[in-house]
N, C-alpha and C positions, 0 to 999 in steps of 0.2 A: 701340556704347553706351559712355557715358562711366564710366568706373570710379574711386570715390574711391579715393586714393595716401595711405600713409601720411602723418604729419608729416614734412616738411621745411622746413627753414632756407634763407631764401633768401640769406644772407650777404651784403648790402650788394648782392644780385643785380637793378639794377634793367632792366626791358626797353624799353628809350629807343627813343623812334620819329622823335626829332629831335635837334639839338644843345642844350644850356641854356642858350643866347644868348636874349636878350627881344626880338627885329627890330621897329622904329618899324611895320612894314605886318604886327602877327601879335600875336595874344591867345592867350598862355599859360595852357593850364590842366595839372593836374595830374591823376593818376588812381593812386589810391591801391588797389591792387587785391588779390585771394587768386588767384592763377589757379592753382598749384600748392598741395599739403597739404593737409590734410583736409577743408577747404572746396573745393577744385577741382570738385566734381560741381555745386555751385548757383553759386560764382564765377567760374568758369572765362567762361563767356560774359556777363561785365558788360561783356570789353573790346569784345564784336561789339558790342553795342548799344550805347555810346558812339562808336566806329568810323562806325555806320551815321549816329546822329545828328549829327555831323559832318562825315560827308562832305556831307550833306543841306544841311547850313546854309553851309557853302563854295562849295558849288552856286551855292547862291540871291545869292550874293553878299557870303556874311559876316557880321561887325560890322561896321557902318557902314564896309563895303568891307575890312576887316579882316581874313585866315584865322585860323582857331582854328588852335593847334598843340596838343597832345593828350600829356604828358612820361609814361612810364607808368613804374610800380615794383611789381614780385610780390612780395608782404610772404613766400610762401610758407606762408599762414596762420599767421604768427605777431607778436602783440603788439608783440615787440622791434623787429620790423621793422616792421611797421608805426610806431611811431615813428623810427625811419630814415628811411623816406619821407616822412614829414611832412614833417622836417630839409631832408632833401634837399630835397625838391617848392618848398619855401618858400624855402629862401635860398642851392641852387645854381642853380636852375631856374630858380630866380622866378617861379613861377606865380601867377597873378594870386587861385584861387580852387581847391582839393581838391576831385575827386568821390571819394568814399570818405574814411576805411577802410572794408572790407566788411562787416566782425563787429563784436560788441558790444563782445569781447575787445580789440578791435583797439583801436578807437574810446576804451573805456574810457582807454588809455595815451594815443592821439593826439591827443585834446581838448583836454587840457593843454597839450599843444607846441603846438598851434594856437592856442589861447589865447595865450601868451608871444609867439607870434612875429606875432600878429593877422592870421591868415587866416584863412578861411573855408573850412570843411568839413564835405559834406554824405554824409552813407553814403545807400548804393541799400537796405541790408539790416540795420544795427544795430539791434535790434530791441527792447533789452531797457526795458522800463518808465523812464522820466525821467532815459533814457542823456546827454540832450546838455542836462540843466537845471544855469542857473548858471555854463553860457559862452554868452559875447555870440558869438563866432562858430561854434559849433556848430550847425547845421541838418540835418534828416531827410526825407529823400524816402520814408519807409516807416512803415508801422502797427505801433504797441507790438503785440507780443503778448499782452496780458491786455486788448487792446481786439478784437481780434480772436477769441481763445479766447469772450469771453462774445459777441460775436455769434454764432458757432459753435454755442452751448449755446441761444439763443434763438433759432436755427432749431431744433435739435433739437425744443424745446421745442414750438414752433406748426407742428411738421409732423408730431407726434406722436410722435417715436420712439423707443421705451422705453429709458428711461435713470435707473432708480432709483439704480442702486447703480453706482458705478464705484470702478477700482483705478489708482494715478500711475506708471507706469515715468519715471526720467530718467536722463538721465549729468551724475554726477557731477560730472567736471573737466569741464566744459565750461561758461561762464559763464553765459550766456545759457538753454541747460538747464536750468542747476539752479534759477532763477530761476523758468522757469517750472513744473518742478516741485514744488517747494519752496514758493514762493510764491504765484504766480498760481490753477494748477488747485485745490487745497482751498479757495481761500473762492469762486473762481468754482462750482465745483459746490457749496457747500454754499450758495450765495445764490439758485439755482434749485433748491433742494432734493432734489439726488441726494449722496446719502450716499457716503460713501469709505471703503473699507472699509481698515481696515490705515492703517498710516505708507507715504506713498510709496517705494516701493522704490529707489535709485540703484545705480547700476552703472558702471565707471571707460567712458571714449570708447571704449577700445582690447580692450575686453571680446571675448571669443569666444564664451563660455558664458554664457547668460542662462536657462537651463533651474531653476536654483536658486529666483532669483525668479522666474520664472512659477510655479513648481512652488506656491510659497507664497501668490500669487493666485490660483491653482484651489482651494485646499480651499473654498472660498468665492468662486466664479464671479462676476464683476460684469457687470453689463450693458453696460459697456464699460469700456476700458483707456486712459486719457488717456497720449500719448507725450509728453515732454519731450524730443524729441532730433533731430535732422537726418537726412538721408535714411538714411543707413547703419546707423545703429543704430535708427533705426524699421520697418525691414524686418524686423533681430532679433528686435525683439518682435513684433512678428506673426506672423512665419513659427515660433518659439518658442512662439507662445499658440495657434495653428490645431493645430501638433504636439502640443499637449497638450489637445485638444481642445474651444481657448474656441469658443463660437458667438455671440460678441458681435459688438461694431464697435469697432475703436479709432479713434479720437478726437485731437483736437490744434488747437493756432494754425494759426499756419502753418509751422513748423521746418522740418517734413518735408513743405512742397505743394511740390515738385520734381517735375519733369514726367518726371522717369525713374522714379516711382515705380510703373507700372503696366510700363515695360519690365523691372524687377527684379521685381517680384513676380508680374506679371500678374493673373489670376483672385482670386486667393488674397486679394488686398486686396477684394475687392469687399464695401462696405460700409462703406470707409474714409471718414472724412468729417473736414474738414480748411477752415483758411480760408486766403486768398490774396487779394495785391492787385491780380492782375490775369484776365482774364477774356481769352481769347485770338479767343472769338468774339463781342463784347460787339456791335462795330459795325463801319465800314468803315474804319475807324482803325488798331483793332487786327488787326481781319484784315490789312489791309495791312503794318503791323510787322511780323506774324511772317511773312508771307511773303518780306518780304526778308530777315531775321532768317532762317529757314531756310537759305536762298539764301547767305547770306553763312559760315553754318557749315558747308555743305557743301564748300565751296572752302577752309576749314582742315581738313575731315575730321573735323569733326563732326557728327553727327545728331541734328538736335532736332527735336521733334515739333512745340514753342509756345515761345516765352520763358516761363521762368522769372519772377513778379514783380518779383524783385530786377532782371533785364533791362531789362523795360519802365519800374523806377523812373531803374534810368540812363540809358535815354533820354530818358525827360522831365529830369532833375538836367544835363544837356547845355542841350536846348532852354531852362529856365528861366536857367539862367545865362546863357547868350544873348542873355533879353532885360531881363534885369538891366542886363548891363554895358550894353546898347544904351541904357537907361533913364536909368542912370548915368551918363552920356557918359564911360564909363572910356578914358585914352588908351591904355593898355597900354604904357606908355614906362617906364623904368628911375627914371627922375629921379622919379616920382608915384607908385611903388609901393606905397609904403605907405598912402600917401591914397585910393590905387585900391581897394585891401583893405575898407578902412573903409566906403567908396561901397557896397560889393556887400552889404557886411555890413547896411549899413542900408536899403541897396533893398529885400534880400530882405524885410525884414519890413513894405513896404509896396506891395510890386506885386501887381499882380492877374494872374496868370497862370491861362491856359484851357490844358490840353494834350490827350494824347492817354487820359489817365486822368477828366478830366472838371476842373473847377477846381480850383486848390493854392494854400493860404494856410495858414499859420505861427503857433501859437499862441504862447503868452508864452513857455513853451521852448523853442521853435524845431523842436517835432513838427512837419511837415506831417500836417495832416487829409484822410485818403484813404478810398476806399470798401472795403467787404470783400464776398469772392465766397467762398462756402460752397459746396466740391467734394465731392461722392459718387464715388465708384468704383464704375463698375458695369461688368460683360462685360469687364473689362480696361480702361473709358476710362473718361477723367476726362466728369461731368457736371457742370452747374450747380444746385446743388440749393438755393439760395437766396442772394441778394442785399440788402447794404446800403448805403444813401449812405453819402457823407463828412458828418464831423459837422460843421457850422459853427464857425469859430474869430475871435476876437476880435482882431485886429493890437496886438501893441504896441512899444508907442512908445520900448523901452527899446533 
């Protein structure tokens, strides 16, 4: 089992899987990644699933006879470095187009350099509400979280399941968190009319003791506990609120739908109910993903049950780039770099791509609109406890 590692810096550390030479027969992309640092447990396998969807398309014969080559850099889940990689990705590499950064955090910083230096980049996981509005080459392979959270609550809602009163745990320093606690979960529960009881509680990432606040959401029980936090510190609160004897459900986007969340807690979660953008048994697509996806992690010595959504979003963020540049007639040559950038940049916002998620298309801010899967925990496994399309989105032309 994968165990999250403190923060660390990954000092200009990037993990090169080739040289930063551009070759006339080879399309450069970049992979902007957290594999180490406090994100390790949900980033660590975005590099299989890009791996896998590359090898896939190399198979088949490429771009227009073309190998992808694959530059990769571990921000170490940190901001600074993630803008490092950009840097680098972009103008020693020359990579034609960024999969990632991971985080919100990240993303928030690498926007901007991607902007300046006109490339294109698209996170598997940034998640945080209108992260990539107001850059032309920002795009999103994943679901806001306050679009996900309120589907979440309207399954609740039409499947019955009592939820008058709830209480917000989040972490504090952590961007994206606090966003959604702070922000998101009080007007989404109060716009389905379950009350909130108290100011949301916040707690620093690196917290040990959360017994304080839980302590001060039990004098007054809610019927469940909205998490604001990633996998490790939404364990705390739970295993924290069962100790002190809640009998609720705690609740959430998607932070913490991490498929190790039932090998950490087991039993103990059952009732947890959470959204996610992927569905691992949806059809023969995805079953087929994660069985290689399995297969391919056990041969680094990792054990995963399913991909992770942010997984399956970087394998399609692979394949769509694919048939961009093919759309594009990108030459991937040194001399049209920059014009090549600009190509992708504008494909994206007018191709129609189908993948293994179902259709992906680009609203005016460059969200991709995806479907959401509403998981219950029950016996220790993850179930399917309700399902949403993708919303239709509008292309524009900017």
């Amino acid at each position: 089992m994968k165990k999250i590692t403190g923060f660390a810096v990954a000092a200009l550390a990037a993990s090169l899987i080739a040289a930063p030479a551009s070759a006339a027969d080879e399309i450069v992309l970049g992979l902007n990644m957290a594999k180490t640092g406090f994100l390790k447990s949900s980033g660590e396998t975005t590099e299989t699933a890009v791996d896998i969807a590359v090898a896939e398309i190399n198979a088949a014969g490429g771009i227009g006879g073309k190998m992808i080559k694959v530059v990769k850099f571990d921000t170490g889940s940190d901001a600074k470095q993630a803008a490092v990689a950009t840097r680098k990705l972009a103008e020693d590499d020359h990579a034609l187009a960024i999969i990632g950064p991971f985080s919100s955090g990240e993303a928030r910083v690498a926007f901007a350099i991607g902007e300046r230096l006109g490339i294109v980049q698209i996170p598997n996981a940034a998640s945080t509400p209108g992260l990539a509005k107001g850059n032309s080459f920002a795009f999103r392979v994943t679901e806001d979280e306050g679009k996900q959270f309120n589907r979440m609550l309207t399954s609740l809602k039409r499947k019955g399941i009592p939820a008058d009163t709830a209480a917000i745990m989040y972490e504090s320093d952590q961007f994206v968190s606090k966003a959604v606690g702070t922000l998101i979960m009080p007007g989404s529960f109060a716009a389905v009319g379950i009350k909130v009881l108290g100011e949301p509680e916040g707690f620093p990432q690196n917290a040990f003791d959360l017994s304080p606040q839980i302590a001060k959401i039990m004098q007054t029980p809610p019927d469940v506990i909205g998490a604001g936090a990633i996998l490790d510190n939404a364990v705390k609160i739970l295993k924290e609120a069962r100790r002190q004897g809640f009998k609720g459900r705690m609740v959430g986007s998607q932070l913490f739908g991490d498929p190790e969340i039932t090998d950490v807690v087991g039993k103990e979660a059952d009732g947890t109910i959470f959204a996610a953008g992927f569905w691992w048994d949806l059809n023969d697509k995805t079953r087929a993903f994660t069985k290689k996806f399995n297969e391919a992690n056990l041969k680094i010595g990792i054990k995963s049950a399913f991909p992770h959504h942010v997984d399956a979003q970087a394998y399609e963020i692979v394949y769509l780039l694919a048939q961009v540049i093919d759309e594009a007639n990108i030459s991937g040559d040194m001399d049209g770099l920059a014009a090549d950038r600009i190509k992708i940049r504008d494909q994206l916002r007018k191709t129609d791509y189908v993948g293994m998620l179902g259709p992906i298309c680009f609203d005016a801010d460059g969200d991709a609109e995806l479907p959401g899967f509403i998981i219950e925990l029950k016996d220790g496994q993850w179930t399917l406890f309700d399902q949403h399309p993708a919303d239709k989105c509008e292309k524009s032309s900017s």
